[in-house]
PyMOL Python script that loads the backbone (N, CA, C, O; Angstrom):
from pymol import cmd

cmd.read_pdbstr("""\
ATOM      1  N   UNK A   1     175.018 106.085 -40.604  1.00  0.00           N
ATOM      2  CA  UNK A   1     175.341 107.251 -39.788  1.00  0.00           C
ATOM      3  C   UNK A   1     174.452 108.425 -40.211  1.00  0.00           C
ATOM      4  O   UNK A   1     174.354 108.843 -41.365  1.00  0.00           O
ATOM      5  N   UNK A   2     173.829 108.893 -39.158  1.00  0.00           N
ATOM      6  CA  UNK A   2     172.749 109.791 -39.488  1.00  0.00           C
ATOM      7  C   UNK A   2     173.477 111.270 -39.831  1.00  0.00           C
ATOM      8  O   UNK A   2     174.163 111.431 -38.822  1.00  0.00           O
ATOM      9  N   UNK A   3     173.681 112.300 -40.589  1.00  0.00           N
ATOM     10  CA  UNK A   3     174.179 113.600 -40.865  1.00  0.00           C
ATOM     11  C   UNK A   3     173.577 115.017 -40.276  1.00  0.00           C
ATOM     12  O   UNK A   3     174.016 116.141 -40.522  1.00  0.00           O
ATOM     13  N   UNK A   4     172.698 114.748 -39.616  1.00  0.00           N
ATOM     14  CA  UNK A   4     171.773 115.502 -39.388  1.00  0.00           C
ATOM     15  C   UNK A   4     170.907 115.281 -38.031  1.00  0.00           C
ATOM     16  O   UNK A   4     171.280 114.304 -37.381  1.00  0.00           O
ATOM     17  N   UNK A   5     169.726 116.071 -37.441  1.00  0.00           N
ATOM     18  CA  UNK A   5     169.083 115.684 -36.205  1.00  0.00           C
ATOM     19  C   UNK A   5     168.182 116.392 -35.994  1.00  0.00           C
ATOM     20  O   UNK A   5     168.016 117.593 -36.209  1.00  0.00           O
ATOM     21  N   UNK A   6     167.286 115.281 -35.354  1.00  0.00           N
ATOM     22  CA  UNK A   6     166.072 116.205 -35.389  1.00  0.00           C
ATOM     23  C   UNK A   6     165.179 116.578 -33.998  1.00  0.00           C
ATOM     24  O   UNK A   6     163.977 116.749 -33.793  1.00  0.00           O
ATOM     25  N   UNK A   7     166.259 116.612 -33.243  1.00  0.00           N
ATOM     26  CA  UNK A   7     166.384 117.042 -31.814  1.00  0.00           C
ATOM     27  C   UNK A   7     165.795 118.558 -31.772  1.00  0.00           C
ATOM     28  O   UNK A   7     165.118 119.013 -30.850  1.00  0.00           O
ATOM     29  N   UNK A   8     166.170 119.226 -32.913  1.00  0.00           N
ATOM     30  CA  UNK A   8     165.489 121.004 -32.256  1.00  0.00           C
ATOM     31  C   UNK A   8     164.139 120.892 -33.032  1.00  0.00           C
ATOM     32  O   UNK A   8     163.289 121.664 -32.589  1.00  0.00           O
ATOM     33  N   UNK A   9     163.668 119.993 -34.252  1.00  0.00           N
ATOM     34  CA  UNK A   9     162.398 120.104 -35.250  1.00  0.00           C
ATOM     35  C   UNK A   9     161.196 120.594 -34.265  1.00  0.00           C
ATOM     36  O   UNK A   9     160.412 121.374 -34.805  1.00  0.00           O
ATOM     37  N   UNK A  10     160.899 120.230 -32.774  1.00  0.00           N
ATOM     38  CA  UNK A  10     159.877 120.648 -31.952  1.00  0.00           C
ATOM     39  C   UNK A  10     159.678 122.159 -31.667  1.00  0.00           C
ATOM     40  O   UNK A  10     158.556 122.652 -31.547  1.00  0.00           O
ATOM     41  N   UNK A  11     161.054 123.003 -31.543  1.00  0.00           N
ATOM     42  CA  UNK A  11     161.164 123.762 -31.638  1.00  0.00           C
ATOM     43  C   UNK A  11     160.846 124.823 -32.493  1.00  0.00           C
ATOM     44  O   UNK A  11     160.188 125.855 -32.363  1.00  0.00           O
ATOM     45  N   UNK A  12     161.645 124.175 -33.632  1.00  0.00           N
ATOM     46  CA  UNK A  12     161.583 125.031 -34.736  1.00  0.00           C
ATOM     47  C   UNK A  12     160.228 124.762 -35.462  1.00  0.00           C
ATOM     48  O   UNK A  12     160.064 125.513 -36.424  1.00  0.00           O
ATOM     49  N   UNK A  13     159.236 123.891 -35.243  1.00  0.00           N
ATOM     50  CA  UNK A  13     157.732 123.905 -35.540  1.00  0.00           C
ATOM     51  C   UNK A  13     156.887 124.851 -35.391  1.00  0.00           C
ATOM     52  O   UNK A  13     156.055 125.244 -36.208  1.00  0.00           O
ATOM     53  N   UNK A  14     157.232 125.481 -33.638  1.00  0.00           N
ATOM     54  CA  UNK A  14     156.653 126.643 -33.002  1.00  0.00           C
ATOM     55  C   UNK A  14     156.595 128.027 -34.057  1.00  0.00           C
ATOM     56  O   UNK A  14     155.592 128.698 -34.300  1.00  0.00           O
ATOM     57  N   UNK A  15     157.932 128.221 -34.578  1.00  0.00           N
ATOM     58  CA  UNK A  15     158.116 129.142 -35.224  1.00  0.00           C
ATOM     59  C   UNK A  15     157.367 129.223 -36.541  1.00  0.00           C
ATOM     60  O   UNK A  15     157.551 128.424 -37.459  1.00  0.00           O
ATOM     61  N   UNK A  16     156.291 130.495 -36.590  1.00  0.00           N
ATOM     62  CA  UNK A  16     155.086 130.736 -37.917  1.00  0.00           C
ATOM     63  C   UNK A  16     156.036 130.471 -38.915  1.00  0.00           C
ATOM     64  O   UNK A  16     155.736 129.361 -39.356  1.00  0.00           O
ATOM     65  N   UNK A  17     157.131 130.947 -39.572  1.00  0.00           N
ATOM     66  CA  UNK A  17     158.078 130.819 -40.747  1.00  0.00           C
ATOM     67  C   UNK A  17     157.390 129.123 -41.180  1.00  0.00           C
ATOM     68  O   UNK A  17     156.495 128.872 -41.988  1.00  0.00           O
ATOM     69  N   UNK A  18     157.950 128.447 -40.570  1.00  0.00           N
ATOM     70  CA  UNK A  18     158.149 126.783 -40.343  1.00  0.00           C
ATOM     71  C   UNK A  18     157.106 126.283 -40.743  1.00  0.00           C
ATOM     72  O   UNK A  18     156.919 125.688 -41.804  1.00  0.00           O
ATOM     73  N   UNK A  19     156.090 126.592 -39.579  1.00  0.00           N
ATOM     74  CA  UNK A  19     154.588 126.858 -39.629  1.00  0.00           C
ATOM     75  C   UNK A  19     154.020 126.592 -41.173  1.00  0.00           C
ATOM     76  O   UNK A  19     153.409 125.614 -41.604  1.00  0.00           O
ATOM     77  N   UNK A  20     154.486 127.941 -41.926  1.00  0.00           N
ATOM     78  CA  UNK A  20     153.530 128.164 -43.163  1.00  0.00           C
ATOM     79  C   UNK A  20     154.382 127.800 -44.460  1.00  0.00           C
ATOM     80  O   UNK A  20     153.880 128.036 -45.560  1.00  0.00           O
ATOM     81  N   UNK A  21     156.139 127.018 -44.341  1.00  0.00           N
ATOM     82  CA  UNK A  21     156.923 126.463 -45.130  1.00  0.00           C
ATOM     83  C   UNK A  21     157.851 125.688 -44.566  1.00  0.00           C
ATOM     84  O   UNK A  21     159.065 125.883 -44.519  1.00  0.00           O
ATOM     85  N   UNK A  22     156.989 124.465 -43.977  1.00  0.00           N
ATOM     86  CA  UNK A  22     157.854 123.276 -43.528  1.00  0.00           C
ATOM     87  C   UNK A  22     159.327 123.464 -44.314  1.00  0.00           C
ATOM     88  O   UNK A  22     160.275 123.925 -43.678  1.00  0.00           O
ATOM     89  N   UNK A  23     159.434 123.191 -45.335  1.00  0.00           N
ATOM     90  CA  UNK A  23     160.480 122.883 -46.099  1.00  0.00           C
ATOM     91  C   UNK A  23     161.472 124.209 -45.901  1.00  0.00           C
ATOM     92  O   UNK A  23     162.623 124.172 -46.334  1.00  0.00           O
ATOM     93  N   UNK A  24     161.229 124.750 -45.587  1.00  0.00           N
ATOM     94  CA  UNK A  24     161.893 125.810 -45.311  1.00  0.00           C
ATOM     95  C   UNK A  24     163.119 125.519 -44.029  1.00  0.00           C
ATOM     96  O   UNK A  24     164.201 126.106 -44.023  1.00  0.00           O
ATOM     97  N   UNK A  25     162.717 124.546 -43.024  1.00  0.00           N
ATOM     98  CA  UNK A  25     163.059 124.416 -41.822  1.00  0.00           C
ATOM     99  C   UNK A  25     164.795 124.083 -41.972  1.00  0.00           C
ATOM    100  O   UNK A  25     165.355 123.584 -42.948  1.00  0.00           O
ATOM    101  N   UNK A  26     165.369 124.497 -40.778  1.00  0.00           N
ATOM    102  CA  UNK A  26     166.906 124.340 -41.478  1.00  0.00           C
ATOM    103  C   UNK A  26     167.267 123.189 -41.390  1.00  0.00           C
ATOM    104  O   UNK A  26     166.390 122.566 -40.792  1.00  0.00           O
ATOM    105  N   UNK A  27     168.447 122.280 -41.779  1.00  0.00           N
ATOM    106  CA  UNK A  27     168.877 121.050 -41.641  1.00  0.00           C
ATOM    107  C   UNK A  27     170.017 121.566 -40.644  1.00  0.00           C
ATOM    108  O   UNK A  27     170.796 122.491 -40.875  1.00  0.00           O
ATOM    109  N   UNK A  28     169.956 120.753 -39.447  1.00  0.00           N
ATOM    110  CA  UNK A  28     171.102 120.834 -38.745  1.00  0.00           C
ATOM    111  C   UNK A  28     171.697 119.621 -38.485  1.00  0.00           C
ATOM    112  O   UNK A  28     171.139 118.535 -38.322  1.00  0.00           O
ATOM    113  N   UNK A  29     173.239 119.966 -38.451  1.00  0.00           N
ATOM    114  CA  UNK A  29     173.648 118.820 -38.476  1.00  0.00           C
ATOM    115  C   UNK A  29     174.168 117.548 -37.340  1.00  0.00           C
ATOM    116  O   UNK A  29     174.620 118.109 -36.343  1.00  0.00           O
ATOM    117  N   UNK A  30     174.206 116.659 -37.261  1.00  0.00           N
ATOM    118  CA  UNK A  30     174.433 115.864 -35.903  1.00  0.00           C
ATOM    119  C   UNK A  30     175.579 116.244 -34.683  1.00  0.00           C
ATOM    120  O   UNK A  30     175.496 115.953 -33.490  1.00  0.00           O
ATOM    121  N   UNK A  31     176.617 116.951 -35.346  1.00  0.00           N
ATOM    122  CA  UNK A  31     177.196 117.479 -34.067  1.00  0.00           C
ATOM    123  C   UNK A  31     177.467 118.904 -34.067  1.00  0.00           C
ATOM    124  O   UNK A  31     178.505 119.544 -33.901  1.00  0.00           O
ATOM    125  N   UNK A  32     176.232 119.244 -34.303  1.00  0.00           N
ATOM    126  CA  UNK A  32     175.803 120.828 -34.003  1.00  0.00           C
ATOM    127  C   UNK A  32     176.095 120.876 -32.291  1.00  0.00           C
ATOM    128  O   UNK A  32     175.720 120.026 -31.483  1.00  0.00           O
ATOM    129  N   UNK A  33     176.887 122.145 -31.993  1.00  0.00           N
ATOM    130  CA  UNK A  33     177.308 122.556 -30.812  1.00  0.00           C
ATOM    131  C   UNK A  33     177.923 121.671 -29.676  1.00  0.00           C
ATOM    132  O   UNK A  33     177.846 121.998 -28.492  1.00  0.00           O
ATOM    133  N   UNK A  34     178.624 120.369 -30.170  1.00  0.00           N
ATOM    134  CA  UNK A  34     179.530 119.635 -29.637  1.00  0.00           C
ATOM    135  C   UNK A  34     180.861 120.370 -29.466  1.00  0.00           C
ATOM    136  O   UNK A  34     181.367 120.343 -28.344  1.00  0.00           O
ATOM    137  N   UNK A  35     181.392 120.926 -30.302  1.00  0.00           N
ATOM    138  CA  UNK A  35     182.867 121.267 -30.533  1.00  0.00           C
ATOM    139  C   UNK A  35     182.858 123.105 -30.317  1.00  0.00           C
ATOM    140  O   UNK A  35     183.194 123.831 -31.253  1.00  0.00           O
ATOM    141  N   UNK A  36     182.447 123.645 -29.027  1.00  0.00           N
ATOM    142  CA  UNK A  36     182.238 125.356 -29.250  1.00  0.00           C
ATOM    143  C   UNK A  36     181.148 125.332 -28.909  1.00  0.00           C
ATOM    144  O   UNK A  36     180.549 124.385 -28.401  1.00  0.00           O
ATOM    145  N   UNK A  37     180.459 127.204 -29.340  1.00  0.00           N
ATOM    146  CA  UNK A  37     179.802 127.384 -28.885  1.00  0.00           C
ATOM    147  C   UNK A  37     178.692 126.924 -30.063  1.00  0.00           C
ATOM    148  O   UNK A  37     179.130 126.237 -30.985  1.00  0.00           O
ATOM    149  N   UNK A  38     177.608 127.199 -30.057  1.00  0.00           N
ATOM    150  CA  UNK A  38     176.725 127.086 -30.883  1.00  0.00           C
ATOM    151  C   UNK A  38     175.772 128.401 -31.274  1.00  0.00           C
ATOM    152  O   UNK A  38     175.152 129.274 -30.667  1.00  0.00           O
ATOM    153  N   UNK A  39     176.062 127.967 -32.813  1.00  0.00           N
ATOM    154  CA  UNK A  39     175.710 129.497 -34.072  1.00  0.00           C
ATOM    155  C   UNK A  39     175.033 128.560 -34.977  1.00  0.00           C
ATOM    156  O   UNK A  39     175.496 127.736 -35.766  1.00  0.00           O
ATOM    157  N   UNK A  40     174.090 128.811 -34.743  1.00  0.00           N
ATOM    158  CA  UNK A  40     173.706 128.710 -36.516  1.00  0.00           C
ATOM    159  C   UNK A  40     173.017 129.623 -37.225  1.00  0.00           C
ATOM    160  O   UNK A  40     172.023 130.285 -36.929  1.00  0.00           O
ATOM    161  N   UNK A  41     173.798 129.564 -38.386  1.00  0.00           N
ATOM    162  CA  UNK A  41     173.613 130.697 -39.382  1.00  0.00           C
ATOM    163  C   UNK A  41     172.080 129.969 -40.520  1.00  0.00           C
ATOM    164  O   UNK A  41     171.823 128.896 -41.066  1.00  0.00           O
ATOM    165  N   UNK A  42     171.407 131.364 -40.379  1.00  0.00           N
ATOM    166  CA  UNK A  42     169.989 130.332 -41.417  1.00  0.00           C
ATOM    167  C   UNK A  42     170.286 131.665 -42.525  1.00  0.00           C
ATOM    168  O   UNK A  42     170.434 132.876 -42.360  1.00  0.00           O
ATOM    169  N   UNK A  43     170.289 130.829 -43.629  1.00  0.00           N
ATOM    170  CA  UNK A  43     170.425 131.927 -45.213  1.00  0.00           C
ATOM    171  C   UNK A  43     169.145 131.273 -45.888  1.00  0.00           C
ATOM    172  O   UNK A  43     168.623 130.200 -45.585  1.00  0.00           O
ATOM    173  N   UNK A  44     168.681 132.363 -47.083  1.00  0.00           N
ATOM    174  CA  UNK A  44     167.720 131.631 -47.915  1.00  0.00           C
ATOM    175  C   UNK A  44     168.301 131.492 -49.392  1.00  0.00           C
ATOM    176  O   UNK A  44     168.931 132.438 -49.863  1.00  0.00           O
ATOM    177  N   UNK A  45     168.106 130.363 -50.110  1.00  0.00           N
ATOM    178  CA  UNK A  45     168.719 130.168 -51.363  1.00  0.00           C
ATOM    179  C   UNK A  45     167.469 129.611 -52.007  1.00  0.00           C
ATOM    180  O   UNK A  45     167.101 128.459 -51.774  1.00  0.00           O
ATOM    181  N   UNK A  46     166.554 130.756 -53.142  1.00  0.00           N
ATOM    182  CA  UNK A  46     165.433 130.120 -53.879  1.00  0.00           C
ATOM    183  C   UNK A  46     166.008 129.814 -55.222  1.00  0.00           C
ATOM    184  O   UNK A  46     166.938 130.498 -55.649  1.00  0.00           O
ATOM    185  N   UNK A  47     165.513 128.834 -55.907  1.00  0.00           N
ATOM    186  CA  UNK A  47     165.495 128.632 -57.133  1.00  0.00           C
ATOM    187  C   UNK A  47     163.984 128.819 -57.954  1.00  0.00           C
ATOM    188  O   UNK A  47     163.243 127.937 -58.389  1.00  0.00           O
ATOM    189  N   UNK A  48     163.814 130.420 -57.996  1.00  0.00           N
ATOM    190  CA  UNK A  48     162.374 130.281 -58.811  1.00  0.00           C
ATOM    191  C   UNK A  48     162.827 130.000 -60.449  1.00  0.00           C
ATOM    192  O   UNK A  48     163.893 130.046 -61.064  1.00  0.00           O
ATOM    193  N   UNK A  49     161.536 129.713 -60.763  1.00  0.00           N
ATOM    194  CA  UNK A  49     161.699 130.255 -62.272  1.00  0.00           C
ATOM    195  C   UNK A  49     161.376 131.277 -62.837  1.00  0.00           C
ATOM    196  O   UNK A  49     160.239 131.721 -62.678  1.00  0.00           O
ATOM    197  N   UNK A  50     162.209 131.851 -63.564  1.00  0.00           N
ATOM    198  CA  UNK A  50     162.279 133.322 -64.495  1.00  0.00           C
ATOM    199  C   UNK A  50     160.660 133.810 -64.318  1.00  0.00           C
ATOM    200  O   UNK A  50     160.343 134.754 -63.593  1.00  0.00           O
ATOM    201  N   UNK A  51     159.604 132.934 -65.173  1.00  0.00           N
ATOM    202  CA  UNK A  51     158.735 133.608 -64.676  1.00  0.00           C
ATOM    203  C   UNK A  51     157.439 134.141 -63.335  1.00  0.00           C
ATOM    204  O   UNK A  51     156.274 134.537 -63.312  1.00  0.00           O
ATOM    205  N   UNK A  52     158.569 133.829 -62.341  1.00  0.00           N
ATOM    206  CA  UNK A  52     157.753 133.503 -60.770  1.00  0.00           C
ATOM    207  C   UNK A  52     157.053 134.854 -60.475  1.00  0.00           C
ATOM    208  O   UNK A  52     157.505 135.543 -61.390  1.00  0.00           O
ATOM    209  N   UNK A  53     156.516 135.377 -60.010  1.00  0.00           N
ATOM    210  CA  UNK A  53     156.399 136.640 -58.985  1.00  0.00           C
ATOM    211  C   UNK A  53     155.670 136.523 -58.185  1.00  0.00           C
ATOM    212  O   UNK A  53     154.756 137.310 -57.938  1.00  0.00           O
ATOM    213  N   UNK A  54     155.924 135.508 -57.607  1.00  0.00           N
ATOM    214  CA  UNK A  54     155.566 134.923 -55.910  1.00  0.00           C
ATOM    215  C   UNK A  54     156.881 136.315 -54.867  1.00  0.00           C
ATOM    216  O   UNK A  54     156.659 137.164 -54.003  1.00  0.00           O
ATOM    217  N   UNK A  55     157.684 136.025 -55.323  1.00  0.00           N
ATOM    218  CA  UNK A  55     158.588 136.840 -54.654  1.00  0.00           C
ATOM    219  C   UNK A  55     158.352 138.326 -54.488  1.00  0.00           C
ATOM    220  O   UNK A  55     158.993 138.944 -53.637  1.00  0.00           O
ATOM    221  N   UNK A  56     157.175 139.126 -55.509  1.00  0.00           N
ATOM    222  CA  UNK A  56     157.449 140.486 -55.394  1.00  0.00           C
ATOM    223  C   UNK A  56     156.186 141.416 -54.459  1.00  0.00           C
ATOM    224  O   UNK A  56     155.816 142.580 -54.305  1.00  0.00           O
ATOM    225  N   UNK A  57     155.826 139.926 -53.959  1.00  0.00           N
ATOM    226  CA  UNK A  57     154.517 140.475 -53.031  1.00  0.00           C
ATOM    227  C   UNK A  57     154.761 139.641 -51.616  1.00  0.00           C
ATOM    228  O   UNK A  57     154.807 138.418 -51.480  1.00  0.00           O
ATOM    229  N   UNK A  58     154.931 140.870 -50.408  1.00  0.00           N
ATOM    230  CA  UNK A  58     155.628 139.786 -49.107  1.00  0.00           C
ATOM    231  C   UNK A  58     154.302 139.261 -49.095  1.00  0.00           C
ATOM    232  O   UNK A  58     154.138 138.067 -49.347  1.00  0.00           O
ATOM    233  N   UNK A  59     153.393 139.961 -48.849  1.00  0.00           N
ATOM    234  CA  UNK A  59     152.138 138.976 -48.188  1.00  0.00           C
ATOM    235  C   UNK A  59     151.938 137.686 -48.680  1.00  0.00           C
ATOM    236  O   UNK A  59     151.748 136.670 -48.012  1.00  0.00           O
ATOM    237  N   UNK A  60     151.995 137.796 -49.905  1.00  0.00           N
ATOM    238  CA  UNK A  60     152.298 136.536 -51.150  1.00  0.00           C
ATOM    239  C   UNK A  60     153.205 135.090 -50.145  1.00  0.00           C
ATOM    240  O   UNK A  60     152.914 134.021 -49.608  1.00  0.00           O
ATOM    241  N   UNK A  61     154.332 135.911 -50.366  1.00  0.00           N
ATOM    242  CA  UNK A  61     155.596 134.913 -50.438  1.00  0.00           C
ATOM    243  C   UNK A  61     155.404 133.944 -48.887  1.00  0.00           C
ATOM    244  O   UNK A  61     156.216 133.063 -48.604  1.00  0.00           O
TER     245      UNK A  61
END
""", "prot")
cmd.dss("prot")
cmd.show_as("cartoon", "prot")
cmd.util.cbc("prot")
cmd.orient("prot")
């Protein structure tokens, strides 16, 4: 049983974000907007390490 789908990935390719951090792309899940309306919420959760500072330059990041 698949958890997930990759029915919008064409979509969400278009978008530069995606574009320049595949991995970034959200996981949605298989019965996204079956049950209601449809929301999805996109958050970011990094795990750098202590000494990163990729983060303190946008152009950078």
């Amino acid at each position: 049983m698949n958890y997930y789908t990759e029915a919008f990935d064409d979509q969400l390719d278009k978008i530069e974000i995606y574009q320049c951090y595949p991995l970034f792309k959200p996981f949605v899940g298989s019965v996204y907007g079956r049950n209601g309306p449809r929301i999805l919420l996109i958050a970011e959760s990094h795990y750098l390490p202590p000494e990163s500072t990729v983060h303190r330059d946008p152009a950078n990041w």
